[in-house]
C-alpha positions in Angstrom: -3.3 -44.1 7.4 -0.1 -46.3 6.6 3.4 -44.1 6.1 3.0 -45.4 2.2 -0.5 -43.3 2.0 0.0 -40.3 3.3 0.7 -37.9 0.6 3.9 -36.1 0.3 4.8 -33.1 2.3 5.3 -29.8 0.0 8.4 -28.7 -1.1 9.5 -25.7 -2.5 8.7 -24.8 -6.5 10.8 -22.4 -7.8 11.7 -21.7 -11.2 14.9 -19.8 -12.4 15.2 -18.0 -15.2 17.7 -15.7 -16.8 17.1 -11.9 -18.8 19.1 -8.7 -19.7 18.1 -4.9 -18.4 17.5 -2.3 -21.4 21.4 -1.3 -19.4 22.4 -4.1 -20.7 22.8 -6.1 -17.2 21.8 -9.2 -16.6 19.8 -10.8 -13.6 17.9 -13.6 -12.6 14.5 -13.8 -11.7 13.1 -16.4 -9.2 9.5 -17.2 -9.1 7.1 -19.4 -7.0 6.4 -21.1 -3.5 8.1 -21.3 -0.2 7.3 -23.5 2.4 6.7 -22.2 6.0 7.3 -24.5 8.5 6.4 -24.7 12.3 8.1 -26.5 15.3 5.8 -28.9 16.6 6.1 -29.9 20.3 3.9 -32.8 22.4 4.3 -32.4 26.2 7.5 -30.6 25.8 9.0 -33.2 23.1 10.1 -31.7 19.8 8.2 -34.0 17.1 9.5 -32.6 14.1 8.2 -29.4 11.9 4.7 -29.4 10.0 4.4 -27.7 7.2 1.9 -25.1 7.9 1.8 -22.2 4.6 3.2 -22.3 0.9 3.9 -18.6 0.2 4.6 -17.4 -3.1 7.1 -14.6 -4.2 9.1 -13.5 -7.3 12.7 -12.4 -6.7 15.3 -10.3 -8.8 19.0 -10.5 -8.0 21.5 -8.7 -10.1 24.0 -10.8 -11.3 28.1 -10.4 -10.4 26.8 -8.0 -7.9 28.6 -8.4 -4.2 25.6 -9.7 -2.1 26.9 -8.1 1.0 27.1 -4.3 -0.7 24.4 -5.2 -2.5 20.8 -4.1 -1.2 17.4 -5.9 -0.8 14.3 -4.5 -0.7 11.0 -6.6 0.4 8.0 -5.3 -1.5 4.1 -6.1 -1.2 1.0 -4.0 -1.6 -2.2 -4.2 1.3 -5.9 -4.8 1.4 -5.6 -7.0 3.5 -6.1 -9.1 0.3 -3.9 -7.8 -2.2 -1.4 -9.3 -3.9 2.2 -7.6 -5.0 1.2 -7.6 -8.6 0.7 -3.2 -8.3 4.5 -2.8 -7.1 5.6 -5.1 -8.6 4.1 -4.7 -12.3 3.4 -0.7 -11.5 6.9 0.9 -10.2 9.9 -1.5 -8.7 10.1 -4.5 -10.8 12.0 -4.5 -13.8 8.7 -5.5 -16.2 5.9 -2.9 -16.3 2.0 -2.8 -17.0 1.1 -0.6 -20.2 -2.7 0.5 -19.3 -2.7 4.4 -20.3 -3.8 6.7 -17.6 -7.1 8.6 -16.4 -8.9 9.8 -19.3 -6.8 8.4 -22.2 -6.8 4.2 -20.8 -6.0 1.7 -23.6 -8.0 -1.4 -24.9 -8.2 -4.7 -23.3 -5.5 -6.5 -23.5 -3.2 -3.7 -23.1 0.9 -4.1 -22.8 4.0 -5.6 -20.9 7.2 -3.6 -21.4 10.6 -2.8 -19.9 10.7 -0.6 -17.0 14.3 0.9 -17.2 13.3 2.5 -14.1 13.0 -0.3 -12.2 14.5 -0.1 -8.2 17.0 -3.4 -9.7 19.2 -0.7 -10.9 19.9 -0.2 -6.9 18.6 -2.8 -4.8 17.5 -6.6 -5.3 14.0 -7.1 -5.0 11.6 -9.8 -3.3 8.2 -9.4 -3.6 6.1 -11.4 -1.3 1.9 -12.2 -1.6 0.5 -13.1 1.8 -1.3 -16.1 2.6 -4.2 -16.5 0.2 -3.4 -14.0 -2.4 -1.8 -14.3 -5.4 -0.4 -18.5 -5.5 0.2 -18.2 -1.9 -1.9 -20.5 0.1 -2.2 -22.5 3.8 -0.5 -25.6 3.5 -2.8 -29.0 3.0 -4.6 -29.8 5.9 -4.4 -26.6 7.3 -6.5 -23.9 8.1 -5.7 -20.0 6.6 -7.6 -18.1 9.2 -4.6 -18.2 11.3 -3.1 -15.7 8.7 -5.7 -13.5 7.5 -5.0 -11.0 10.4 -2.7 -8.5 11.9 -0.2 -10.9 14.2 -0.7 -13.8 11.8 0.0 -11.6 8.6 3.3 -10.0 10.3 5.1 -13.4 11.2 4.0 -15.7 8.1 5.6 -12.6 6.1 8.3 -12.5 8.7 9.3 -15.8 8.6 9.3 -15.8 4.4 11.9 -12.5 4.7 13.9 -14.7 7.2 13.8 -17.9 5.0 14.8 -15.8 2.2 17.5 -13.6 3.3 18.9 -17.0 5.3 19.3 -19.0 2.2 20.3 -16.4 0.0 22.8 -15.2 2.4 22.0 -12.1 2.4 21.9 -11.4 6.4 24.7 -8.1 5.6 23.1 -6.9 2.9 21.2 -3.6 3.8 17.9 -4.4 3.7 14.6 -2.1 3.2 10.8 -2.9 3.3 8.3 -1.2 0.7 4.8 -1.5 1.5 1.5 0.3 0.1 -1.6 1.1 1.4 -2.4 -1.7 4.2 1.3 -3.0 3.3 2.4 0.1 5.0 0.7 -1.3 8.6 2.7 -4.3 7.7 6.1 -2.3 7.0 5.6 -0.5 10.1 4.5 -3.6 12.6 7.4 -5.7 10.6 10.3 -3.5 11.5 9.3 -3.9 15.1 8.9 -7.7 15.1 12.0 -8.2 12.8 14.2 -6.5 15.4 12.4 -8.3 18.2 12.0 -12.1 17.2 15.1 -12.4 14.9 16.9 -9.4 15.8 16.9 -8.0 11.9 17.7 -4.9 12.2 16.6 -2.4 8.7 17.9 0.3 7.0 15.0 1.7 5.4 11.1 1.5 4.9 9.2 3.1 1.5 6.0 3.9 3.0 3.6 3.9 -0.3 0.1 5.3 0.5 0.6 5.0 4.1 -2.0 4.2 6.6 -0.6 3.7 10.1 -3.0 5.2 12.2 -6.7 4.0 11.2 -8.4 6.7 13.3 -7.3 9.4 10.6 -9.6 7.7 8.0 -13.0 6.3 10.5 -16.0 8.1 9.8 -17.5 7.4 13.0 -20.0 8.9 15.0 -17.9 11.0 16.9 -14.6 11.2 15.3 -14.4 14.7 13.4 -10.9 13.9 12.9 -11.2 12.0 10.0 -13.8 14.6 8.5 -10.7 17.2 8.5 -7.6 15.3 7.4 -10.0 14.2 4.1 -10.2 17.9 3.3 -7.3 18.6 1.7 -7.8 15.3 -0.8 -11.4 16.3 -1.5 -9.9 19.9 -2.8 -7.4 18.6 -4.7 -9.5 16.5 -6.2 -12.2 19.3 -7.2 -9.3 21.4 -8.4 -8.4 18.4 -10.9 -11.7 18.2 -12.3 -12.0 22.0 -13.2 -13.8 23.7 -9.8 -11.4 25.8 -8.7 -10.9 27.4 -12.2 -7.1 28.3 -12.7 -6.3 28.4 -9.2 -2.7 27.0 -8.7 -3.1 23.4 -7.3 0.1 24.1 -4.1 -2.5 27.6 -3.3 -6.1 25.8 -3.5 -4.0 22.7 -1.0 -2.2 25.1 1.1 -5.8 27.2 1.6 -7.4 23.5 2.5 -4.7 22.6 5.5 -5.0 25.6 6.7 -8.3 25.2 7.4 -8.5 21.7 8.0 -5.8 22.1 10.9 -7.5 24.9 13.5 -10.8 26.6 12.1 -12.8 23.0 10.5 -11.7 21.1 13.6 -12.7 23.9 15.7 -15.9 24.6 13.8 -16.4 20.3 14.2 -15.5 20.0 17.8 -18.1 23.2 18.6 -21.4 21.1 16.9 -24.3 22.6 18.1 -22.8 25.4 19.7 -21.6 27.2 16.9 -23.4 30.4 16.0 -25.9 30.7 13.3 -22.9 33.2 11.3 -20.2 30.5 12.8 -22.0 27.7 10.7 -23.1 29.8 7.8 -19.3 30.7 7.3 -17.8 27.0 7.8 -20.5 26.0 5.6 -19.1 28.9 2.7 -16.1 27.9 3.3 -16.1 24.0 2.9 -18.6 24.0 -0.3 -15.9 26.5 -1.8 -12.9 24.1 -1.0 -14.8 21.2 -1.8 -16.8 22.3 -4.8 -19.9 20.9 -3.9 -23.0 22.7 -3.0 -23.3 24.7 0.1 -26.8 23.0 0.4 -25.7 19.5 0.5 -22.4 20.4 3.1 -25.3 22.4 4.9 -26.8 18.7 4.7 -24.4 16.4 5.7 -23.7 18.9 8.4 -20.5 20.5 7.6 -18.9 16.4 7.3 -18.4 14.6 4.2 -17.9 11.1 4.2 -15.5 10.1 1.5 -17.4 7.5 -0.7 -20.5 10.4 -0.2 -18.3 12.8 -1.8 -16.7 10.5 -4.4 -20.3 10.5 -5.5 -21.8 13.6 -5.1 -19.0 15.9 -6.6 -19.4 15.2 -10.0 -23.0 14.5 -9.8 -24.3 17.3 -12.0 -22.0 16.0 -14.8 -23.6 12.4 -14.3 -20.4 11.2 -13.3 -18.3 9.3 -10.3 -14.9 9.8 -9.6 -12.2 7.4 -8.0 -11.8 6.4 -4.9 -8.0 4.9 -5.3 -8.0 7.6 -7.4 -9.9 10.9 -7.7 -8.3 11.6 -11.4 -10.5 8.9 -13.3 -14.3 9.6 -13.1 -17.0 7.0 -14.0 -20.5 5.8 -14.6 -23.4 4.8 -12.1 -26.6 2.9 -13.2 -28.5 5.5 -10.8 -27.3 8.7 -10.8 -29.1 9.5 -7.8 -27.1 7.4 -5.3 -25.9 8.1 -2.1 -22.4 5.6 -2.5 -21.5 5.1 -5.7 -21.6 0.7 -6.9 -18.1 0.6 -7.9 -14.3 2.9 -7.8 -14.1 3.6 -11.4 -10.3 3.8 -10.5 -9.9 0.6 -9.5 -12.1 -0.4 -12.7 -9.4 0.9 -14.7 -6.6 -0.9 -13.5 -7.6 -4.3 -12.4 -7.7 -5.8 -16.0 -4.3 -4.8 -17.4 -2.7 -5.7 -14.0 -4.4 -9.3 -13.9 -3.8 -9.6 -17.8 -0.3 -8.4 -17.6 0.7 -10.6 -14.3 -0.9 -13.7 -15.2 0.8 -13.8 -18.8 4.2 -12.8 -17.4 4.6 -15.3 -14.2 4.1 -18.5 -17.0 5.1 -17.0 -20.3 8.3 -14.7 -19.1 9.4 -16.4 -15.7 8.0 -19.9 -16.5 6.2 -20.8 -13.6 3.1 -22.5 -14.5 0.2 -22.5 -11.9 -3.8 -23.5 -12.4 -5.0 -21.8 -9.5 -6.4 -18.6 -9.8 -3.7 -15.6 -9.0 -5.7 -14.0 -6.2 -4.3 -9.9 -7.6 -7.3 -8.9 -5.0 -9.3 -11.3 -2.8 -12.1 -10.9 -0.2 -11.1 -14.7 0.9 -9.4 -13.1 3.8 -12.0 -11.2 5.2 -13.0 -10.8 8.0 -9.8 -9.9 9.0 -8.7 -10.2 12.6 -7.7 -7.0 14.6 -7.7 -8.5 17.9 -4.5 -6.9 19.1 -6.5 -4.1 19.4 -9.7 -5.0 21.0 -11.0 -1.9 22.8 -8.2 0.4 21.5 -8.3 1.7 17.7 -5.8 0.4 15.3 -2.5 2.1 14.7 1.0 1.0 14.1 2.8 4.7 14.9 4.1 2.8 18.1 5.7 0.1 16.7 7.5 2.3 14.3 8.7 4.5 16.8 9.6 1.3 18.9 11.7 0.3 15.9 13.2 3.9 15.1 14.2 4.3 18.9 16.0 1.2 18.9 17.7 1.4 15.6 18.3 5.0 15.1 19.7 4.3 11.3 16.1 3.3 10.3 15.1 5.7 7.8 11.8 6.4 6.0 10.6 7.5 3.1 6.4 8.4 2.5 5.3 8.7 -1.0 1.7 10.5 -0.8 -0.7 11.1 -3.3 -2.5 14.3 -3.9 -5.9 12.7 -4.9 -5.7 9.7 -3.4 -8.7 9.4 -2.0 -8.4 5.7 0.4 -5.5 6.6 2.1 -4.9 10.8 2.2 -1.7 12.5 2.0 -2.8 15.2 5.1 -3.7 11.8 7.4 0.2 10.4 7.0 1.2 13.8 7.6 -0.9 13.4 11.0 0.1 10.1 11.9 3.5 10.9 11.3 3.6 13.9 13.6 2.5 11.9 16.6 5.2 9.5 16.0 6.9 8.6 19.2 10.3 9.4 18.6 13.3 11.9 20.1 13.3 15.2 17.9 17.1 13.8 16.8 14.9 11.5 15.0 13.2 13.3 12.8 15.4 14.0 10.1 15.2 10.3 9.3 11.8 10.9 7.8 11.2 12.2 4.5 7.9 12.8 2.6 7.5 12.8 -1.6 3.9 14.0 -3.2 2.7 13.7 -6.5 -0.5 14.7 -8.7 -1.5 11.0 -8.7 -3.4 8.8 -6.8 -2.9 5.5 -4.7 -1.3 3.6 -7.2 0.4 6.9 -8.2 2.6 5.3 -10.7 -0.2 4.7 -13.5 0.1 8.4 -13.6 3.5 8.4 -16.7 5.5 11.6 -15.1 4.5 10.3 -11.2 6.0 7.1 -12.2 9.0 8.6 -13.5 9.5 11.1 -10.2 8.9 8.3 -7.7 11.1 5.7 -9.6 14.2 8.3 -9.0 13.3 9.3 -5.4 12.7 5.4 -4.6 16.4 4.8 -6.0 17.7 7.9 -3.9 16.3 6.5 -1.0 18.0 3.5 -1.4 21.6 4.8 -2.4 21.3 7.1 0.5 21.1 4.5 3.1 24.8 3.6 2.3 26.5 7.3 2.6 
């Protein structure tokens, strides 16, 4: 192919625009792609770079703010195949998703409003979608597989921050990470590989939904772990639906840790060893915290797989209830299942997000696109954990590699009481094996709410975590 034919090699597209807070500040907003480039060597001859990913972001910067006093927070939600839309549309950005909430949700096609909540008030804002979600995309000619996994993910979104912060000049800005559900792995393992490959050192990390160590959440033969640290979830979540009658929520989850923590694991680890009274009492005792029957826990043998329960629960009512989020219950075609066909949670909010973000990038920010936005895509899958080959997958040890070696890094976990994909009592559990000094620990803070993973469709959980994410971020400069 002659020099004249070959097409033209990407550039960036990014569109500018200008708008006013309800405060009456004004910011700009920056929307589109970014073009990652790699160094490309022959025989130990530097040839030039190749583009090799066009990632797409939206960023807020407050205008007449001192960039250098002024902190920068890197968003983006999990999967792997999410895009940033939930953050960025649900809790930091400074435009929010109208949809209702869990038992009271509003018609298609729902509403776009000011959040005068919105984390701009403190900190500038970034949000990133990985390769292959949202507009972001592997360059042309170029494979994605090399990004839909674990290493691959955590330098392609590397690189982006680095771009970013480089041109924006924004290298002595404090700078944070927020991450949800598998963004949280990506928090964790980016802190670690920031500070090692560009020596980026953080001063915080909102941990949203965390998951860091994915042992707490396996139902596999053999792991009973998983079986206990869901406990506490499932009872909140039969408390929310009316089967624990006027118990006080803090009593009904303070009775399930307790349990979940020595006697269940105990009862667990014992199997066929424990006494026909042992079993008939752990049996009691989990239908009671549960509110299923003691015959099916009798069943299932004293464990109960998550999407199991998530269907079984409600059963006698004909209904299923959330996975995301245990608050909103749904229908099944056969109410007889043993795994329910779809969350009714994440029914609920995936048509206002998609209709909200896709009329606000080209209608409010201007950037016109005809590829599909990719809000949540199995294009990535399978996704490669072959770090971890022969070892289960966890993140705790990068995050105490980070902590140890920056002893300013500070983190904030926002849990969710009936979050049922990623529970509140397994971050407590990953967290406490963290491998840090004991000087450390105070640099670790955990929020709960009555919500669920996306905790922030739930109106006074949104309102609580807006102000604890701004404290956060305003107490990293005292």
């Amino acid at each position: 192919m002659s020099e004249e034919s070959k097409p033209a090699a990407p550039a960036d597209n990014l569109v500018t625009t200008s708008h006013v807070l309800p405060s009456g500040q004004s910011y700009t907003a920056t929307t589109g792609t970014m073009v990652l480039r790699e160094e490309v060597f022959t025989d130990g001859k530097f040839e030039g770079f190749r583009p090799k990913a066009e990632m797409f972001l939206t960023s807020y910067t407050l205008d007449g703010a001192e960039p250098l006093n002024r902190p920068v927070t890197f968003a983006f939600n999990g999967g792997p195949g999410s895009s940033s839309v939930w953050l960025h549309l649900g809790v930091l950005g400074p435009r929010r998703v109208v949809m209702g909430d869990a038992g009271a949700l509003l018609p298609p096609p729902y509403g776009l409003t000011d959040n005068e909540e919105t984390l701009l008030t403190v900190s500038d804002l970034v949000f990133i979608d990985p390769v292959s979600t949202g507009y972001s995309r592997a360059a042309e000619g170029e494979k994605a597989e090399p990004y839909h996994g674990f290493t691959g993910d955590l330098e392609s979104v590397g690189e982006l921050i680095r771009l970013w912060t480089t041109r924006n000049g924004r290298w002595m800005s404090p700078k944070f990470l927020a991450g949800e559900s598998y963004g949280t792995v990506r928090a964790a393992g980016l802190a670690e590989h920031l500070q090692s490959r560009y020596g980026m050192y953080l001063n915080g990390l909102m941990l949203i939904s965390s998951v860091l160590d994915f042992i707490t959440g396996e139902f596999n033969e053999g792991n009973d772990l998983a079986y206990a640290l869901y406990l506490p979830t499932y009872a909140a979540i039969a408390h929310y639906h009316g089967l624990h009658g006027d118990r006080p929520l803090a009593e009904v989850l303070s009775e399930a840790e307790q349990y979940a923590e020595r006697d269940y694991l105990w009862a667990l680890a014992r199997g066929n060893r424990l006494t026909a009274g042992e079993r008939s009492a752990a049996v009691t005792k989990v239908a009671a915290l549960t509110g299923l029957s003691e015959d099916y826990v009798d069943r299932v043998n004293l464990r109960i797989e998550h999407i199991r329960f998530f269907t079984e629960v409600l059963r006698s009512r004909r209904l299923t209830v959330g996975r995301l989020d245990g608050r909103f219950t749904g229908w099944d075609a056969d109410a007889g299942r043993e795994h329910f066909a779809a969350d009714p949670s994440m029914d609920a909010i995936m048509g206002p997000y998609s209709a909200a973000l896709n009329h606000y990038l080209r209608s409010e920010l201007g950037f016109a696109n005809d590829l599909p936005y990719e809000v949540i895509t199995s294009r990535v899958q399978p996704w490669s954990y072959k770090e971890f080959e022969g070892a289960h997958i966890q993140v705790v040890d990068k995050l105490g590699m980070a902590m140890r070696a920056n002893p300013h890094l500070r983190v904030h976990v926002a849990c969710g009481y009936h979050d049922g994909a990623t529970p509140y009592y397994a971050a407590e559990h990953a967290l406490a094996h963290l491998p840090v000094p004991a000087e450390l620990a105070g640099n670790i803070e955990f929020k709960y709410y009555e919500a669920g993973h996306m905790m922030y469709v739930h109106e006074p959980t949104r309102l609580s975590q807006s102000a604890d994410l701004a404290a956060f971020v305003l107490g990293q400069q005292t």
